[in-house]
Steps between C-alpha positions, in 0.01 A plus 500: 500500500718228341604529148318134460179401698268230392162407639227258393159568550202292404226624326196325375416581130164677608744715700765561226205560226375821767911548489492559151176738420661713780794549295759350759664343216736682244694352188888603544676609158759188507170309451378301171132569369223255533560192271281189638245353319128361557631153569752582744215721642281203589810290634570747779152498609494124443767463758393763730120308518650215561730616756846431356795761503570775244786665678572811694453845385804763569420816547718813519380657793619880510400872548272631272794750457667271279191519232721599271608122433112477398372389171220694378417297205467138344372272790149427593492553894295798615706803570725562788297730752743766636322538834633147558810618772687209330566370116479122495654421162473177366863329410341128450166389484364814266342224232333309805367778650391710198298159408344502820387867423391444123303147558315659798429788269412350220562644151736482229873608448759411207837449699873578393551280264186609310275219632128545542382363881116510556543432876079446517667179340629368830241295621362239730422201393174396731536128352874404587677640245745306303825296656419629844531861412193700543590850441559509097520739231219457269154643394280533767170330480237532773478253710744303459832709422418845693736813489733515813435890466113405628661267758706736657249802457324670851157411327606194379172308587321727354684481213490162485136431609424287174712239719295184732616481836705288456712629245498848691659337815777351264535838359527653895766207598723620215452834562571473873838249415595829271437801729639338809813358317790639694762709266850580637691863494828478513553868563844612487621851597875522302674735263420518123804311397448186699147500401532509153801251555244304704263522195701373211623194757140389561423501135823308384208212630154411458428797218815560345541852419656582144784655436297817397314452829849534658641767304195724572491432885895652530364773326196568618584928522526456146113399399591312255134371584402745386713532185357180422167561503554821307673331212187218528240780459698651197409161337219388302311285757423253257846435465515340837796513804830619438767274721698700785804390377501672190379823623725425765807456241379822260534752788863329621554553094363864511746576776791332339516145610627294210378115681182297486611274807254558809843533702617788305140677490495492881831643524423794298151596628654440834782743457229743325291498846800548697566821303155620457362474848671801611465701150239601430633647168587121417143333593303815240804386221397143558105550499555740227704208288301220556203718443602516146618164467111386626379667238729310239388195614177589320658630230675185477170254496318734265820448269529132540082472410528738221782310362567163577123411647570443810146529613603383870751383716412164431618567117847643638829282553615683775410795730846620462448559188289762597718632704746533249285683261382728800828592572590589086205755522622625779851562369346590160288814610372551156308335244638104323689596186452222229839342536476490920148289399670273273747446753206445775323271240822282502568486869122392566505190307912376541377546861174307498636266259816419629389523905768778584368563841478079636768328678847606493451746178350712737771654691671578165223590260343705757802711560594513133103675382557732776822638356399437137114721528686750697751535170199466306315785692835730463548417178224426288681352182665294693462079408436196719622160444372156572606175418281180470379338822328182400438262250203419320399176657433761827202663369346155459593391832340804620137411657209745424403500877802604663614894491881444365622714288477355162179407606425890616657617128312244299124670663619849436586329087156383489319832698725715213322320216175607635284120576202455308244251512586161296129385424321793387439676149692827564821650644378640807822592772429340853530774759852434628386614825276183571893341524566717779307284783654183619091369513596490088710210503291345322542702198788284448425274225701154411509493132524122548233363758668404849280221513597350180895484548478371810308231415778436194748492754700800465658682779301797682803695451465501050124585544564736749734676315470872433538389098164310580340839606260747372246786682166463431174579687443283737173443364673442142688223663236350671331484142790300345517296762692124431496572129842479326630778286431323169113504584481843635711666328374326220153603495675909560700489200194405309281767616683785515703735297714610798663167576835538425533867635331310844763260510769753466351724786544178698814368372335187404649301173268389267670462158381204292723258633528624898484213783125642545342362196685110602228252563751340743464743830768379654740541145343880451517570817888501491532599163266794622736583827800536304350731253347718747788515726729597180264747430466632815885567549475704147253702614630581871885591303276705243329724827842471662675584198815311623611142512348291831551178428793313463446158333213375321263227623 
């Protein structure tokens, strides 16, 4: 046999769908994990329907000798079915041909990159659907948007036999167009190498692959798949999806690397499966280290809640920053002394605050934590230094919506002080955890209406300043509504005892003469974002207990 043979065969999707419950099909290691969503779902079926192209699929055709390449876990195709006499694993087209499976199937599935798909959501649309397409991703509603997973079932009139005649002989047109669609295999028969060569070529288009993607497929003996998943399960799952990259950078750290660049990373996980795939010795070492590091990662997000309130990833600057800490428990072994946590306490908010880990700090800051929590780790009385990274005038440019890292710091200031309600009698603490969600956005209160600025003319990026930012219920702020501070605020102050201590949970200025009592909204309103913003940068250098800033508004 030659060392490369390639054949295409046709195959209609009815055919490929019997394909895949016989287990013909088998993910290879170098292979990413499922990440489409619903949307991209319905397109594919959209264009199959309507008899378009969607591309070839390549399999690896070999003997079901070389099984070992198989992955066992994290994909959504049926398993492979060793009395096949050959593997067929898929090298491009797993996403098309895994949403082939699921839609048919039916069901729900949350993807890599922690996304729920409810693939009874893929449905046709009996009436013409919208802008020509008529395979969407929506609610299904008898009728007149029906599941694609009832379309493309054996029984599917019966399953459908609320539907006229008419509407069932649209439904068996679109089924037919589906099931008779042809699909391509371009099945190749070549050594690993060019294969997963082959692989990261096709992806540099269509579907870029990330540089984690890439690092992971040259290693694939390594299972750093599976590394990744572990150190994701040692996680609070409230807290979300760790990046690859990270993890990625915390082993290379854990095995000596000193660099955050992706170049450097692959070099050094490269060389590592070079080593390891004929010593065995080498592969337990590595399983057994970045076992333990795994397991630091979630000693390093129960840390950064229990401290800083960092309730999720959507509260934290960076994911590196993570890493970082992972890697200081790891090195540490032992419990946090009270000078190593001051020293943590300081890193956390020079980093947030000044953005350490954006742009072209990265390469150097990176590099410099790495050495400095390893020191840290060795010696615990040792002392870390940072100097100022911005000015003042950067926390109000900062806008409450994006996830910067003053922006990040000034959430965890506010979560620290414990929110409670503005309006009512008492001091009851909102549960921090209903900040945790990103469906809580709306918990994000503008001390100053929106709708009243604007229509004063001031710029969107003053009223949508951090400084201009509180956390409320989002039925709180729904109550306020358009009313300006002096009103609201004003009817607070005289009806409850706990005003003041309120405003100070929430960083909110109120003495006598603050810009919130000013008739003129448009006067208070700036008197009020310099205040706030002063008093802000106090309290983030009082948590820090260092210097942050480096000039004044």
């Amino acid at each position: 046999m030659k060392s490369h043979c390639i054949a295409i065969r046709a195959r209609g999707v009815r055919q490929l769908l019997k394909h895949v419950e016989q287990g013909r099909f088998a993910i290879p290691k170098l292979q990413r994990e499922f990440v489409w969503d619903g949307p991209k779902a319905a397109k594919l079926f959209d264009s199959i329907q309507a008899h378009m192209p969607i591309g070839v699929v390549m399999v690896w055709e070999t003997p079901r000798s070389q099984r070992l390449y198989l992955r066992q876990k994290y994909h959504v195709l049926p398993p492979y079915n060793p009395r096949n006499a050959k593997v067929w694993f898929l090298i491009d087209g797993q996403q098309r041909v895994s949403v082939l499976h699921k839609v048919r199937e039916g069901g729900c599935l949350t993807n890599a990159r922690g996304k729920e798909i409810d693939f009874n959501r893929v449905v046709f649309a009996l009436d013409g659907g919208v802008d020509g397409q008529v395979i969407l991703y929506r609610k299904p509603r008898p009728g007149v948007y029906e599941p694609l997973s009832a379309v493309l079932h054996p029984h599917w009139r019966s399953r459908l036999s609320h539907l006229g005649q008419r509407a069932l002989e649209r439904v068996r047109k679109c089924r037919d167009r589906i099931l008779r669609y042809p699909i391509h295999l371009m099945c190749v028969q070549a050594p690993l190498e060019t294969i997963r060569e082959s692989f990261l070529r096709i992806n540099t288009q269509g579907m870029k692959i990330t540089t984690a993607d890439a690092i992971i497929t040259r290693a694939e003996d390594l299972d750093l798949r599976d590394i990744r998943h572990e150190v994701r399960e040692h996680v609070d799952p409230a807290f979300g999806i760790i990046s690859e990259m990270p993890i990625l950078f915390a082993m290379a750290a854990a095995r000596g690397a000193k660099e955050a660049r992706g170049q450097a990373l692959r070099k050094v996980i490269t060389n590592l499966e070079r080593e390891a795939r004929n010593n065995p010795q080498l592969r337990k070492s590595l399983a057994n280290d970045w076992h333990r590091l795994s397991v630091c990662f979630g000693k390093a997000v129960d840390y950064l809640r229990q401290n800083f309130s960092v309730v999720s990833l959507d509260y934290l600057y960076s994911d590196y920053m993570l890493a970082v800490l992972a890697l200081f428990f790891y090195w540490n072994g032992q419990g946090t002394s009270a000078r190593q946590k001051e020293q943590i306490r300081k890193w956390f908010w020079a980093t947030a605050v000044g953005s350490r880990y954006s742009g072209s700090k990265f390469l150097s800051c990176l590099p410099k934590d790495l050495r400095d929590f390893m020191r840290l780790a060795e010696q615990p009385g040792a002392r870390l230094s940072f100097s100022p990274e911005v000015d003042k005038v950067d926390v109000r440019k900062s806008l409450y919506a994006s996830r910067g890292g003053i922006t990040s710091a000034f959430y965890c200031l506010l979560l620290r002080r414990r929110p409670v309600s503005i309006m009512d009698d008492g001091l009851d603490e909102i549960p921090i955890d209903r900040y945790a969600t990103r469906a809580n956005r709306k918990d994000r209160h503008h001390i100053f209406p929106r709708a009243v600025l604007a229509g004063l003319g001031l710029p969107a990026s003053h009223y949508n300043s951090i400084g201009n930012i509180c956390l409320l219920t989002a039925e709180e702020n729904q109550a306020i509504g358009a009313r300006r501070p002096r009103l609201y605020l004003g009817e607070t102050a005289a009806n409850a005892g706990y005003f003041k201590r309120k405003m100070a949970r929430h960083l909110i200025p109120v003495a006598d003469d603050s810009g919130v009592w000013l008739p003129n909204a448009k006067t208070g309103f700036r008197q009020f974002l310099r205040e706030r913003i002063d008093l802000i940068c106090r309290e983030l250098e009082r948590e820090a207990g260092i210097r942050l800033f480096r000039k004044d508004l």
